[in-house]
C-alpha positions as CSV (number, residue, x, y, z in Angstrom):
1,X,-3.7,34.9,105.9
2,X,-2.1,35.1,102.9
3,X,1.1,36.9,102.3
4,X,1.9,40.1,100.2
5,X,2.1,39.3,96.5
6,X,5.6,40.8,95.6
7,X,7.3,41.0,92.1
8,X,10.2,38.5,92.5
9,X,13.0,39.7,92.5
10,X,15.8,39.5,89.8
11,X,18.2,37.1,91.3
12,X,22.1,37.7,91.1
13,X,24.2,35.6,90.0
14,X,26.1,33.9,92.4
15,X,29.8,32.5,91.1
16,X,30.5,28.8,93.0
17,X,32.7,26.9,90.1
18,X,36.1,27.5,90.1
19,X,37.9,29.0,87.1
20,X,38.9,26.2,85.2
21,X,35.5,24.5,85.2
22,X,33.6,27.7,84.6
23,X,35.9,27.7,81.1
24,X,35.2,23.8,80.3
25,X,31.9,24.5,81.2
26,X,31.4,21.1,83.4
27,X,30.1,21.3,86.7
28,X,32.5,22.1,89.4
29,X,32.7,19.8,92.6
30,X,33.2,23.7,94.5
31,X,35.6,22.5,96.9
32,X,38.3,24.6,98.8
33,X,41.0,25.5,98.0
34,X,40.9,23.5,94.9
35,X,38.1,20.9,93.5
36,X,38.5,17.3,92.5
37,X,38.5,17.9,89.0
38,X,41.4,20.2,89.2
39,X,43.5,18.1,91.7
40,X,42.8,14.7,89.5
41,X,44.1,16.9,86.2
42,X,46.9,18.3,88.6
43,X,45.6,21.6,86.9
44,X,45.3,25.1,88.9
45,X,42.4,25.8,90.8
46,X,41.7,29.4,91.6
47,X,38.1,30.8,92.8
48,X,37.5,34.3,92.1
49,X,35.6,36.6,94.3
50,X,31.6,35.6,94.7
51,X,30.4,39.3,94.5
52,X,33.1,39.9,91.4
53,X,31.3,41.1,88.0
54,X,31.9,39.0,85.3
55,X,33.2,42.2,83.1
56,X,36.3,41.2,85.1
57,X,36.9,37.5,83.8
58,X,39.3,37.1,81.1
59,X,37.9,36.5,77.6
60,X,37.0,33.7,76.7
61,X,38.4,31.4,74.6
62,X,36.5,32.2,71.6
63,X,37.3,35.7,71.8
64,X,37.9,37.0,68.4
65,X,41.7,36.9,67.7
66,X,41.8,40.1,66.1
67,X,41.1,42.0,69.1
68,X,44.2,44.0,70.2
69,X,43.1,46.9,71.3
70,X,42.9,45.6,74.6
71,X,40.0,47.3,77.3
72,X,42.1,50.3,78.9
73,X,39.5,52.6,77.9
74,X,37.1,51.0,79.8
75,X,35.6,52.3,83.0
76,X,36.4,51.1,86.1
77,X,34.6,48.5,87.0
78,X,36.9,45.6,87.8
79,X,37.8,46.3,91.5
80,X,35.3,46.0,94.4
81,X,35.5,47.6,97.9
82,X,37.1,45.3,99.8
83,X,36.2,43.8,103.6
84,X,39.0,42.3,104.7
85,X,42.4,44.3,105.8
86,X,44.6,41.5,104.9
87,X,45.3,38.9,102.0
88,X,43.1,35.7,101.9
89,X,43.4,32.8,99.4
90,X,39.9,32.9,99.0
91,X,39.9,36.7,97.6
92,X,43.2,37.4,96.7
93,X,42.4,40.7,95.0
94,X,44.7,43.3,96.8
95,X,43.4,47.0,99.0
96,X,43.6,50.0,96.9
97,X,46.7,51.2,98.9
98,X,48.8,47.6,98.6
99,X,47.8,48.5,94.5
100,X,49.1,52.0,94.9
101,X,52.4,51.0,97.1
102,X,53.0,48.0,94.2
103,X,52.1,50.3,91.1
104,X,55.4,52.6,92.7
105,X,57.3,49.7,93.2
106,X,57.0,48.9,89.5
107,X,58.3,53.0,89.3
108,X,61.1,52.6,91.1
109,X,62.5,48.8,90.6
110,X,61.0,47.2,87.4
111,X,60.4,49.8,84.9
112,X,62.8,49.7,81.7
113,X,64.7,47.3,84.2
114,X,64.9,45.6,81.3
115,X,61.3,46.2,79.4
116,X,59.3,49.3,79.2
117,X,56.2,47.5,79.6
118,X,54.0,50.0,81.1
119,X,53.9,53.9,81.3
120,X,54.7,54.7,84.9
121,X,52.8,57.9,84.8
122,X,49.2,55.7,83.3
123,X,49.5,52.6,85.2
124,X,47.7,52.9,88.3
125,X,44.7,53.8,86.8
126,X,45.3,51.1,84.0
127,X,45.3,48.2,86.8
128,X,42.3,48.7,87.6
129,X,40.7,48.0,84.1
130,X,43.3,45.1,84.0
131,X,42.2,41.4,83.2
132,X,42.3,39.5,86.6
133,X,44.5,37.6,85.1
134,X,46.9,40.8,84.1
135,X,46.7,42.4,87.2
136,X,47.6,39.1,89.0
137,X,50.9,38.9,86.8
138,X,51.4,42.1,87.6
139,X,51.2,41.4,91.3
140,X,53.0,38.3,91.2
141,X,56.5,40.2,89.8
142,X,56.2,43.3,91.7
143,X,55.6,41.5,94.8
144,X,59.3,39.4,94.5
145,X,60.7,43.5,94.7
146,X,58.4,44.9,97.6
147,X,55.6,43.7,99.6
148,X,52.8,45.8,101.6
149,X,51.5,45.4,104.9
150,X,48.6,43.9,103.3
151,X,50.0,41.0,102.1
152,X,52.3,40.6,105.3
153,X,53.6,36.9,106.4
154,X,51.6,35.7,103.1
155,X,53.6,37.2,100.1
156,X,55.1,33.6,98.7
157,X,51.3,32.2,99.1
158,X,50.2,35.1,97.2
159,X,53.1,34.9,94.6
160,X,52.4,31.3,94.0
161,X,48.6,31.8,93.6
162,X,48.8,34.8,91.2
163,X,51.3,33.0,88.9
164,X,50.0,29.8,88.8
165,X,46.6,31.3,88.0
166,X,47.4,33.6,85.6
167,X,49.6,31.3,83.9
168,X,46.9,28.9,83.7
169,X,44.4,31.3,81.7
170,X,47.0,32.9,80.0
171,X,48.8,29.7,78.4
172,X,45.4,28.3,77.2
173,X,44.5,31.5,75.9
174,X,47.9,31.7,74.2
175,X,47.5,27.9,72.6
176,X,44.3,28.9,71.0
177,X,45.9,32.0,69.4
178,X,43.6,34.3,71.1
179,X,45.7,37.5,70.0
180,X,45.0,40.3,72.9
181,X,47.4,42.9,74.4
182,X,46.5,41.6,77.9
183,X,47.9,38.1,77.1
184,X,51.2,39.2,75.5
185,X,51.8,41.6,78.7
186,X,51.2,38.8,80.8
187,X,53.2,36.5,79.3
188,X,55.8,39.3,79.5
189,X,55.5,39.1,83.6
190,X,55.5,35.6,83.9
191,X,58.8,35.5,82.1
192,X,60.4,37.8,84.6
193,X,58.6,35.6,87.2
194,X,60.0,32.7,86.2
195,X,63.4,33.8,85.9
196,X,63.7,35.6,89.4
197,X,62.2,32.2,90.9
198,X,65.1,30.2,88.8
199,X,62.4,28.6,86.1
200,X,65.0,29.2,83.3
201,X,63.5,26.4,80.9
202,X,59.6,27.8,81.4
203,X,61.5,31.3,81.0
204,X,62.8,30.1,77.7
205,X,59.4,28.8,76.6
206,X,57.4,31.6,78.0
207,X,59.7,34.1,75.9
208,X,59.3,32.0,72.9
209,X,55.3,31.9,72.9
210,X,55.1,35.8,73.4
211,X,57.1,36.3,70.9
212,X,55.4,33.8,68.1
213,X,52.3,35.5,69.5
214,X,53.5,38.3,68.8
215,X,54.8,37.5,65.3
216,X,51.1,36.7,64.7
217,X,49.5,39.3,65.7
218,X,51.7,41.4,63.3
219,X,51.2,39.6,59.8
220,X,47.3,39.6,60.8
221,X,47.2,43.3,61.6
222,X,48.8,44.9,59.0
223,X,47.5,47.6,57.4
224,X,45.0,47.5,59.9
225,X,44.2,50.8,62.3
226,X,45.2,50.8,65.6
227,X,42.5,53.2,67.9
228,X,44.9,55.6,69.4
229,X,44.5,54.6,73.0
230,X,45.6,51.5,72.4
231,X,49.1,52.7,70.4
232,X,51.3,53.3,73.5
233,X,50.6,50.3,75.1
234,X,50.8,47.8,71.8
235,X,53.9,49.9,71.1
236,X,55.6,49.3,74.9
237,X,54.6,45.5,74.5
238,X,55.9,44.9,71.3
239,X,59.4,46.3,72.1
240,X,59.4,44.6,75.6
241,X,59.4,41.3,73.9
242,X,62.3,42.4,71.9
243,X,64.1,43.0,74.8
244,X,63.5,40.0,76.8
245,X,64.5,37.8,73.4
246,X,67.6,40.3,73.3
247,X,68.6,40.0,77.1
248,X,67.5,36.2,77.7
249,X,67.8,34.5,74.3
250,X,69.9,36.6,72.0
251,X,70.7,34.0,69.7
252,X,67.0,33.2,69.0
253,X,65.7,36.4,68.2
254,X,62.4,35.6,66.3
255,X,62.5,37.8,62.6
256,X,60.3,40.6,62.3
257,X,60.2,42.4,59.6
258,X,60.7,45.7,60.0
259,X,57.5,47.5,58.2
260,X,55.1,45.8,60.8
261,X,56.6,46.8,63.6
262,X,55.3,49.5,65.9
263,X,57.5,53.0,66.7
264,X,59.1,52.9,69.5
265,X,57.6,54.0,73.1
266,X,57.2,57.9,73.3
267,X,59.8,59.1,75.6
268,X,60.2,61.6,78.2
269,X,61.9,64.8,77.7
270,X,65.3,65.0,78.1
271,X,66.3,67.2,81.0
272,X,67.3,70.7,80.5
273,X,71.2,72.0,81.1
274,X,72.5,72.4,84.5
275,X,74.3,76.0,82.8
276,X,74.6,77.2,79.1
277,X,76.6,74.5,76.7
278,X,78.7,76.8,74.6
279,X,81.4,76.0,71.7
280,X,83.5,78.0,73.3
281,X,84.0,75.9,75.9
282,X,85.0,72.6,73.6
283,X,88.2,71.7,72.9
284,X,87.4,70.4,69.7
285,X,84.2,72.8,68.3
286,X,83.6,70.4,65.2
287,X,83.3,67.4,67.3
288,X,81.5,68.8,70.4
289,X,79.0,71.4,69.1
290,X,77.4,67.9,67.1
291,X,76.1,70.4,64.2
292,X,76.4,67.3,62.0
293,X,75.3,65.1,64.2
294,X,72.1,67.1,65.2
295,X,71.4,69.4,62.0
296,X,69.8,66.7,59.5
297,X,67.8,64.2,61.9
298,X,66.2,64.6,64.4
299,X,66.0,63.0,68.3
300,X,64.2,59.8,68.1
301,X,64.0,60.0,72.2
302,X,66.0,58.2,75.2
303,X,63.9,55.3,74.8
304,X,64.4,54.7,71.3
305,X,68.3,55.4,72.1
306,X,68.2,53.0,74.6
307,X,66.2,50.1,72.7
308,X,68.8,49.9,69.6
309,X,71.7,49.7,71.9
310,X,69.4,47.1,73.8
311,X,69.7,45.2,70.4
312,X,73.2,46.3,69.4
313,X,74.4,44.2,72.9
314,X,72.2,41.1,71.9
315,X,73.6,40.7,68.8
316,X,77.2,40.8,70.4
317,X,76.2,37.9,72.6
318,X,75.2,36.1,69.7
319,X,77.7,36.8,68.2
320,X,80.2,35.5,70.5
321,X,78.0,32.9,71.7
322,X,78.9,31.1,67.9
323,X,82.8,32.2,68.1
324,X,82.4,30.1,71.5
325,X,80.8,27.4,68.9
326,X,83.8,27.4,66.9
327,X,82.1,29.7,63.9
328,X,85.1,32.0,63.8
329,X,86.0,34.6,60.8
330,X,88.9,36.8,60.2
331,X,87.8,40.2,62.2
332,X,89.7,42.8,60.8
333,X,87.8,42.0,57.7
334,X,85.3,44.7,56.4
335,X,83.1,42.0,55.8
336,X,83.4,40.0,59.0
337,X,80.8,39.8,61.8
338,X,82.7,41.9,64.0
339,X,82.9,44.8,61.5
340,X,79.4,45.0,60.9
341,X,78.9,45.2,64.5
342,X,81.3,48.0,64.5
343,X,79.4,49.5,62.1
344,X,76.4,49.3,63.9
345,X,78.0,51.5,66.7
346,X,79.0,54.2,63.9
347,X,75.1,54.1,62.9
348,X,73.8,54.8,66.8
349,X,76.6,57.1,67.3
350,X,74.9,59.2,64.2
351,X,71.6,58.9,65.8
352,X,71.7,60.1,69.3
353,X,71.0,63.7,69.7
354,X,74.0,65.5,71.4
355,X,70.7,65.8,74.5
356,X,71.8,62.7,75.2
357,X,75.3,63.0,75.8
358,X,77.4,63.0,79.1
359,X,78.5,65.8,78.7
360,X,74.9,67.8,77.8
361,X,73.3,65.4,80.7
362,X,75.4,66.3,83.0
363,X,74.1,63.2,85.5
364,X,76.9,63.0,88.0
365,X,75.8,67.2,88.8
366,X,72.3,66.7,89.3
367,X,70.9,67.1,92.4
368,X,69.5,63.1,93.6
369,X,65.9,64.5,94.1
370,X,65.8,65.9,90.3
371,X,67.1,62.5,89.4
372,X,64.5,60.9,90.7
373,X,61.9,62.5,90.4
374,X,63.0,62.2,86.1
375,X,63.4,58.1,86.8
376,X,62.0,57.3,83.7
377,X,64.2,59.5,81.8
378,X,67.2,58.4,83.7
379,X,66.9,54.5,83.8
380,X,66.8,54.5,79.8
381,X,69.9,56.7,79.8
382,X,72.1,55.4,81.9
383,X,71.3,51.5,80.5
384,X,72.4,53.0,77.3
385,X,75.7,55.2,78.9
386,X,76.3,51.7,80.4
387,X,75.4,49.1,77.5
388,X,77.0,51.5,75.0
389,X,80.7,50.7,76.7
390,X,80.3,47.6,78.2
391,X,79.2,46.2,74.5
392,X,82.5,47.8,72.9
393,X,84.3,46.2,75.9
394,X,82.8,42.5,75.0
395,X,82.8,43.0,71.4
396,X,87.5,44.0,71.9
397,X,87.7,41.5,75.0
398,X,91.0,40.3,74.7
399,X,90.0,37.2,75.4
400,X,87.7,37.0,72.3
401,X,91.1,38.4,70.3
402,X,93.5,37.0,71.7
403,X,92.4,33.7,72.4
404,X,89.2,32.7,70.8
405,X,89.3,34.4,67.4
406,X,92.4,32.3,66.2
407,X,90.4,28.8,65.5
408,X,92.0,25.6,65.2
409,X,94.3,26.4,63.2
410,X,95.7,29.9,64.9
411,X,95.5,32.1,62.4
412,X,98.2,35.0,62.7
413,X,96.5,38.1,63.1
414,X,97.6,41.6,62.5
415,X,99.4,43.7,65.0
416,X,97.3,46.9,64.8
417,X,94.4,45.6,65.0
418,X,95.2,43.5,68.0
419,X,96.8,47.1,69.3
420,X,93.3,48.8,69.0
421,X,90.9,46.2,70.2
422,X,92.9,45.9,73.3
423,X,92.8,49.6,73.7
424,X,89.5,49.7,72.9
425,X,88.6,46.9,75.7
426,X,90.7,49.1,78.4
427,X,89.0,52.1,77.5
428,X,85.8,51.2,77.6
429,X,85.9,49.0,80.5
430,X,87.4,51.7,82.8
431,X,84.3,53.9,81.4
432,X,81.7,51.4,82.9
433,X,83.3,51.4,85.8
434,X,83.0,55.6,85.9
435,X,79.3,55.1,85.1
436,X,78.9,52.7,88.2
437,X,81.2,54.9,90.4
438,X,78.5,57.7,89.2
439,X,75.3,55.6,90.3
440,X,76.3,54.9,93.5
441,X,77.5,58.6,94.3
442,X,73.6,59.0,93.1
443,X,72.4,56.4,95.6
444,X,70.3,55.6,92.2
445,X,69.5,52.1,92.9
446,X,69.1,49.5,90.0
447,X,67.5,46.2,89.5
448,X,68.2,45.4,85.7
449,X,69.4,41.8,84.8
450,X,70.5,43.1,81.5
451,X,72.7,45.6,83.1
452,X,74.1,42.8,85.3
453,X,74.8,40.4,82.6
454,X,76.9,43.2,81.3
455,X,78.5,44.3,83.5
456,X,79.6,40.4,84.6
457,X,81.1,40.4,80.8
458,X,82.9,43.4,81.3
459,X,84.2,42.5,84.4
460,X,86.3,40.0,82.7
461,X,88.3,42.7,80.8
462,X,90.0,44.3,84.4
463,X,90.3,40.5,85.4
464,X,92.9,39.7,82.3
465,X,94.4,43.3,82.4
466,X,95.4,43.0,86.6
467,X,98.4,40.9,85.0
468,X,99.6,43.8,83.3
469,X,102.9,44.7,83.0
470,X,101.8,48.0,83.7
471,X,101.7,48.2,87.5
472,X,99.2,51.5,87.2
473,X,96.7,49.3,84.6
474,X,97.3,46.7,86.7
475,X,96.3,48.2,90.2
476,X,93.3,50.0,88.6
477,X,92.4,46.7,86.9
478,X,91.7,44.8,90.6
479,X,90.2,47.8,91.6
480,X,87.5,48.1,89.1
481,X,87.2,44.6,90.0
482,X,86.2,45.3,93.3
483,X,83.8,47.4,92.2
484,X,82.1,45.4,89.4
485,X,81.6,42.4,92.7
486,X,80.6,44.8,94.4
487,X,77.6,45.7,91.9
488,X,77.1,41.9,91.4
489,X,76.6,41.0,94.8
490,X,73.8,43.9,95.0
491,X,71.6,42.7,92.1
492,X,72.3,38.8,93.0
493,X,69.9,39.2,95.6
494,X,67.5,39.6,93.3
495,X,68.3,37.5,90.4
496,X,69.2,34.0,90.3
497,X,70.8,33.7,87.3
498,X,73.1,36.8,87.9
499,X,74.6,35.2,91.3
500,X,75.7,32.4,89.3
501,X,77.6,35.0,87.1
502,X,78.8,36.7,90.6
503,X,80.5,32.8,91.6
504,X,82.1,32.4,88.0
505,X,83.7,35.9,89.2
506,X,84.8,35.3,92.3
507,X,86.4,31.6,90.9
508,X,88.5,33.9,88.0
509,X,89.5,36.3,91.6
510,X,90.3,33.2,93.2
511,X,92.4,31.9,91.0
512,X,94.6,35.1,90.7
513,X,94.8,35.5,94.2
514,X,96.3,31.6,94.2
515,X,98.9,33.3,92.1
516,X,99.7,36.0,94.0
517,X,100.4,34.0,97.3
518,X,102.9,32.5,95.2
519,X,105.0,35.4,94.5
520,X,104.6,34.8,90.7
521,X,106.0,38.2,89.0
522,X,104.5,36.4,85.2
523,X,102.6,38.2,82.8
524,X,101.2,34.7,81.4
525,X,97.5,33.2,82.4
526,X,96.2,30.3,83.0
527,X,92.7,29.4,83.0
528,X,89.4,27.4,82.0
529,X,87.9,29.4,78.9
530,X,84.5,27.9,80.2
531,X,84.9,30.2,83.1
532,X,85.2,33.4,80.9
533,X,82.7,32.3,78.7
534,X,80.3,31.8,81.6
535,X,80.3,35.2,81.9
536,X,80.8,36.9,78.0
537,X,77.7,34.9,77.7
538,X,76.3,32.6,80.1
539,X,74.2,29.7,78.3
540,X,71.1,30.0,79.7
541,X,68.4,27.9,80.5
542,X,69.4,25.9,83.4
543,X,67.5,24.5,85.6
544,X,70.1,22.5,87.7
545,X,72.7,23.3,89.9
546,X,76.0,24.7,88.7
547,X,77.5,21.8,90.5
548,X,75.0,19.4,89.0
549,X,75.9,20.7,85.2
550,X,79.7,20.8,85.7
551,X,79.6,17.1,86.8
552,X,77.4,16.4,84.0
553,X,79.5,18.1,81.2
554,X,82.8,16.2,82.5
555,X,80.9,13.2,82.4
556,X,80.2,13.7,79.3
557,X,83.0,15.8,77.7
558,X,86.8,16.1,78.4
559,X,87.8,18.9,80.1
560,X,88.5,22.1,78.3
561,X,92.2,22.6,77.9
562,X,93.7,25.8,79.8
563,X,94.0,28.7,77.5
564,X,97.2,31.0,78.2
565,X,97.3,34.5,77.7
566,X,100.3,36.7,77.7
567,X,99.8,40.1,79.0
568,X,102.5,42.3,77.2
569,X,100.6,44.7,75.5
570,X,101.8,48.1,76.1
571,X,98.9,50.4,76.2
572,X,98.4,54.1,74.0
573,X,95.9,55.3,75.9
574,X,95.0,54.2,79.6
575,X,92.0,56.0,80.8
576,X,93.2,57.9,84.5
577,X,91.2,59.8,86.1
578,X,92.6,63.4,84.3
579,X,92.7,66.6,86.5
580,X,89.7,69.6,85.7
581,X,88.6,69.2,81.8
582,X,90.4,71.9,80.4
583,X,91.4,72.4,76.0
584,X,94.5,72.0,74.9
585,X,96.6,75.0,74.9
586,X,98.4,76.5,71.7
587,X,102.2,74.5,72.4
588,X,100.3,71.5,72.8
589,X,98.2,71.5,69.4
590,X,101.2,73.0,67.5
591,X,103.0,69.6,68.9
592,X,100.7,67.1,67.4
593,X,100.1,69.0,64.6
594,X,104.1,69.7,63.6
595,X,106.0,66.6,64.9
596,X,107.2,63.8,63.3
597,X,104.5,61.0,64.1
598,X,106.8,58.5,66.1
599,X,103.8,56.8,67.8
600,X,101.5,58.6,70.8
601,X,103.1,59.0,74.4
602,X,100.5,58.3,77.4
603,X,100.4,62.0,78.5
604,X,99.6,63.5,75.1
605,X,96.6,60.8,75.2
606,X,95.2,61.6,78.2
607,X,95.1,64.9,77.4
608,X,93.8,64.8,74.3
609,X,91.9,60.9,73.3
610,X,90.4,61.1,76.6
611,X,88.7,64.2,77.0
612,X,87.8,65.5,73.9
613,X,86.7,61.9,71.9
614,X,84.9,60.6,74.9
615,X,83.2,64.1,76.5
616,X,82.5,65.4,72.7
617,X,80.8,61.9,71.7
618,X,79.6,59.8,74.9
């Protein structure tokens, strides 16, 4: 009997060859976990789903490299239902809800921690249309923050299997010049990867191809039009490279010129007044109402605020990391390094809207759900309250001034100057310290290397000024350093790199508590420069041990001679912590304005420097 006739059937296509051979296009030996020809390249070997469509593989490497647009548009068709409740090897996509759980995570502990890479508010819709090989970068950083019971017992197996995969696709793609948004936001996340697992070196080179990449993609695109769903997110990657040359590799910033580049990342609204901001209330109206300041330009947004000072603090630690080099100029010259960057701060002062202030945010008043539930308004803001003084701190240390700046051949430099940079390093330094003291009354916690590698070069301000002659700078000196270890040791956890900074600290603590056992009343220092310098800006990479690369530098080199500081400044303006911000009354006003100037006494200053510069301004 014969059977049925039946049309056949149109037969799926069933994926066996792993994801290397499938792009080689040789046949794959299809064994688990990884084949032959894999193992015998020492290559990655990564099998994706059988049932996954192939409108989920990455492009392939003829892709047409003036694609940029990216597929975020595209409807969702990348993620499958899945059948398993935990994470296998063998299908390592993640469940909807570990997606959701990691997408918050990103929220809360990555996001403009340092880069703005994606919109917080888009991006869980976004992973789905991701690139495997996105969305498993993606997964691979968030995971080293938070994990989900999903992935439980297995997150460094999945860590390792989502970086070395997508680092596989996305560093061939990148060597063929295959220009795509997807592969310069990956190349983004492995960075970060690399540095929280200590890869410094693949850091540095990972950095450097996202950035060449990205160099290319701008002379081959302009003038051309970018579809306006793709603008944020070209816009977010483009300054997110920026930032991680800035942060990581300051002093090999690739040049861009200007005209190419994207605006900046559209920001969030700044929050409204906790009560009515009036003139009346200044005690300086000119200064404090900002009609200058405000009247002619307009807010460019807490994002773009945040990303020039972002800059403004890279260029300071390339700037010192060639006065370490020996490349050392006058600085009280108008046409020196060091007054340009002055300059620079003048120029951001004159474009931040007076929303952005202090004393308009009012951050220390808001209620901690307000704050954050605005976290994306809020992180930006308080990296550029904190970046803002810890970069006028690095750029006065008296280190730098005292010590470093002289040269070889110790150039005599003027007393007034030396007067207002070291009153310039106290006052600023005592002002991170306030903005610290204000994120932990928050409970706002923060993740952000970049804030860590500033704060570590501040901290080395309150270290030289504890030897003050001044017993009150001096007390509030070890204080602050308390605190600044204290914020160290929190984000050390996390980042590798920034508990080396936290060891070069507690060396410099160690050493003064040496002293002080010995009963030495001295205002004079002794130290290693390297130590300081390790932490005004660190050299980075490294992959070996700080033990390993000290024994290999005094192999190699003498050791540095001790530099000697004496700490007998006395100061105009210490910043204490003033009673109720109130103006200055008529006798007061009349004093400064009809006296004989004879120098400013420390009361007059607190009264006035204090409150109405720093609450009119920052």
């Amino acid at each position: 009997m014969k059977r049925a006739q039946v049309p056949p059937l149109k037969r799926r296509r069933i994926r066996r060859s792993c994801e290397r051979c499938r792009h080689k296009k040789v046949k794959c030996p299809a064994e688990k976990p990884s084949c032959s020809f894999c193992r015998r390249l020492n290559q990655s070997c990564v099998y994706l789903p059988r049932n996954q469509t192939d409108s989920s593989l990455p492009a392939s490497l003829d892709v047409d490299s003036t694609n940029i647009s990216g597929d975020y548009g595209a409807p969702n068709t990348n993620l499958i239902p899945l059948e398993y409740d935990s994470w296998r090897p063998d299908d390592p996509e993640p469940s909807a809800e570990a997606l959701e759980h990691l997408a918050r995570t990103y929220r809360d502990r990555i996001y403009f921690q340092p880069a703005p890479l994606f919109d917080p508010h888009q991006l869980k819709d976004q992973l789905r249309v991701f690139p495997y090989y996105l969305r498993w970068s993606f997964l691979a950083l968030t995971l080293h923050f938070s994990s989900h019971a999903f992935y439980s017992g297995s997150e460094s197996e999945a860590i390792d299997l989502y970086t070395t995969a997508s680092r596989g696709v996305v560093q061939e793609l990148c060597a063929e010049g295959v220009i795509r948004i997807e592969v310069l936001q990956s190349l983004c996340l492995l960075a970060l990867c690399e540095i929280l697992d200590g890869e410094y070196n693949r850091a540095w080179m990972t950095i450097g191809a996202a950035a060449r990449l990205e160099a290319l993609r701008l002379s081959q695109s302009r003038g051309a039009p970018i579809p306006p769903h793709s603008r944020d997110a070209i816009s977010r990657c483009h300054w997110s490279i920026f930032v991680l040359e800035k942060t990581f590799t300051p002093n090999l910033v690739t040049p861009v010129q200007k005209l190419g580049r994207p605006k900046f990342p559209q920001s969030p609204e700044a929050p409204g007044p906790i009560e009515p901001y009036t003139v009346a209330r200044s005690h300086c109206p000119d200064l404090s109402s900002n009609v200058q300041q405000d009247g002619n330009s307009p807010d460019l947004g807490i994002n773009a605020n945040c990303l020039e000072l972002i800059s403004i603090w890279g260029d300071i630690v390339a700037y010192l990391q060639d006065v370490r080099c020996g490349l050392v100029d006058c600085p009280w010259s108008n046409t020196s390094r060091h007054a340009r960057l002055g300059v620079a701060f003048y120029e951001f002062e004159v474009r931040v809207s007076s929303l952005h202030m202090l004393r308009r945010a009012s951050f220390p008043d808001r209620p901690i759900s307000e704050i954050y539930e605005r976290r994306e308004y809020w992180m930006p803001w308080l990296t550029m309250e904190i970046l803002y003084h810890a970069s006028k701190a690095a750029l006065d240390n008296p280190f730098v001034q005292l010590f470093a700046l002289r040269g070889s051949n110790a150039k005599t430099q003027p007393g007034s100057y030396l007067q207002k940079a070291v009153d310039q390093a106290l006052f600023n330094y005592e002002w991170v310290a306030r903005l610290i003291q204000m994120v932990q009354g928050a409970s706002f916690e923060m993740y952000d290397p970049l804030l860590g590698s500033a704060v570590a070069a501040t901290a080395t301000v309150p270290w030289i000024f504890q030897f003050a002659r001044d017993e009150q700078v001096a007390q509030k000196a070890r204080q602050n350093l308390e605190l600044f270890e204290s914020f160290l040791r929190t984000l050390s956890l996390q980042w590798p790199h920034i508990a080396g900074g936290l060891k070069i600290l507690q060396e410099l603590r160690s050493l003064s508590g040496q002293r002080d056992e010995t009963g030495a009343q001295s205002t004079t220092i002794r130290f290693q420069p390297d130590l300081i310098w390790g932490l005004l800006c660190p050299s980075f990479p490294s992959t070996v041990s700080q033990a390993e690369s000290n024994a290999k530098f005094e192999h190699s080199h003498p050791p540095s001679p001790n530099a000697t500081l004496h700490v007998t400044t006395q100061y105009m303006h210490p910043l204490i912590d003033p009673p109720v911000s109130r103006p200055l009354d008529d006798e007061s006003m009349d004093m400064f304005l009809n006296r004989p100037f004879d120098g400013f006494d420390g009361p007059f200053l607190d009264g006035f420097f204090s409150q109405t510069v720093l609450e009119g301004v920052f």
